[in-house]
N, C-alpha and C positions, 0 to 999 in steps of 0.2 A: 235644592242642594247645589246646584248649578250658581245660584246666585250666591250663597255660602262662599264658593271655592272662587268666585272673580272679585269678593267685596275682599275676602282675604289677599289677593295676590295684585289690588291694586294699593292696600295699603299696604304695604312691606312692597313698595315699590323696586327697591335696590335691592332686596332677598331676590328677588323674581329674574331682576336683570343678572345678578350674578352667577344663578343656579344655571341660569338659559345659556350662561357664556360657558359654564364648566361644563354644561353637555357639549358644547358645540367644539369646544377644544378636544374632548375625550373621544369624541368622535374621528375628531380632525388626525390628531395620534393613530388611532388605532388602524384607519385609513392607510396613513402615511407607513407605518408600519408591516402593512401588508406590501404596498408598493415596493419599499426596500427590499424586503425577502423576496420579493418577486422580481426585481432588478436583480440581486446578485444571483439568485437559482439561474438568470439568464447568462449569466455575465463568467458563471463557473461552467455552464454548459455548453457554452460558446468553447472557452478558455480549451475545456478537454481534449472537446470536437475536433478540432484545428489542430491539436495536438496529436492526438492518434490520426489524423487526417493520411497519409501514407503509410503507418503503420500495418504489418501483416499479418503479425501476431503480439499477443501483451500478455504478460505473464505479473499477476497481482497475489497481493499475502490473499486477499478477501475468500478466495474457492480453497486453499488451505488452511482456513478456520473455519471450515465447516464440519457441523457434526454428522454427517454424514459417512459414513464407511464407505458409500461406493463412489464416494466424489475421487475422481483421478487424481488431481493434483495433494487432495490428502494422505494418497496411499503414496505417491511421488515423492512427497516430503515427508512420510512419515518412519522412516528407514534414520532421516538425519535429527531426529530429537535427543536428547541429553541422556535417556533412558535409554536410549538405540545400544548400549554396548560402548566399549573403548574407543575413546577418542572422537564422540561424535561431537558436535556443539551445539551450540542455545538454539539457530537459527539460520535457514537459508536466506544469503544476501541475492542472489544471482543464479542463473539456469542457462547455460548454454549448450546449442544443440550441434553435434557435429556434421558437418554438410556432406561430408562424405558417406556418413553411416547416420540418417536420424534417427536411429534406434539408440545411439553413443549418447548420452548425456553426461553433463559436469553442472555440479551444484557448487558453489561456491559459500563456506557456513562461518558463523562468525561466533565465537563466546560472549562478544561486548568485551574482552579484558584482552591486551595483548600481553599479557603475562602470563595468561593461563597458556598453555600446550595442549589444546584441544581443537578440533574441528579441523577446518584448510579445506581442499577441493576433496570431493567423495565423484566417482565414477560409478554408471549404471549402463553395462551393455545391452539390455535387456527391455530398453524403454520406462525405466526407472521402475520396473518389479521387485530389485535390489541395488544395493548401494554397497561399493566398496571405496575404503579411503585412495585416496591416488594423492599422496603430497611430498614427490620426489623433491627433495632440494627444497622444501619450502620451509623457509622461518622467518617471521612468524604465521600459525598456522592463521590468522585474522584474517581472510580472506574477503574482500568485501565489492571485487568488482570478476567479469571473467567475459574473454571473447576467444572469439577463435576465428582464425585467416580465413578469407572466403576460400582458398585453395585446401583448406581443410589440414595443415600439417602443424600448426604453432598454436599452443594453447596460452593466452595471455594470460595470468592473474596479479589482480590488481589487488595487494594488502596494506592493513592502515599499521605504518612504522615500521612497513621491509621493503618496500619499493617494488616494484613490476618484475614476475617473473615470466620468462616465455621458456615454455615447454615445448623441444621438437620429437616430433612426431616422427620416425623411421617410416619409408616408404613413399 
């Protein structure tokens, strides 16, 4: 049988030699391929790394799309969904923490439409258990960025098509 399968693959000489190249290339590919995604898996986790490198806390969507009911951040943000009651919106852009009280939070929530009249900053004194709207002076309510003074008394927000409002804080 031996002899069969080398009398056949000396004569179809250039069969033999072609097939031998198209393993050796498919090979080569799927190698190379691996290398690739294994190059950039480094090259993103480097990227991250370095980037949270001083950071002391990160606050991401990923633990707010969890189906988990006892996850914190779901029940944090789960007060500002569209179904929340009047005037809440699509989504939280933004969480900041007040320094003076970190129990103070502000959510900063966005509709996607600056023509809608929904969402702006929501206020939770409670450590985000509840959410009330807090959007003195703010139009439009498109809320999409929020900081607060390290001194703790100006509440900055940043909206897309009304420009930066600061909020002072008495006291």
């Amino acid at each position: 049988m031996i002899k069969v399968a080398l009398r056949g693959l000396l004569g179809r000489k250039l069969r033999t030699a072609l097939t031998a190249l198209a393993i050796v290339l498919g090979v080569a590919m799927v190698s190379g391929t691996y290398i690739l995604t294994d190059t950039i898996n480094k090259g993103f986790t480097t990227i991250f790394t370095q980037s949270y490198k001083n950071t002391s806390a990160v606050i991401t969507a990923r633990s707010a799309i969890s189906n988990s009911t006892s996850n914190a951040a779901l029940r944090w943000l789960s007060g500002l969904g569209p179904h929340e009651g009047a005037g809440a919106a699509g989504w939280a852009a933004a969480l900041a923490i007040d320094p003076r009280t970190p129990s103070t939070l502000y959510a900063a929530t966005s509709s996607g439409d600056i023509t809608v009249i929904a969402g702006g900053i929501f206020r939770s004194v409670d450590a985000g258990a509840t959410w009330r709207p807090f959007n003195q002076g703010l139009r439009p309510r498109d809320v999409n960025a929020l900081a607060i003074a390290s001194t703790g008394n100006i509440l900055y927000a940043g909206t897309r098509g009304g420009g930066v409002l600061d909020y002072r804080f008495s006291g």
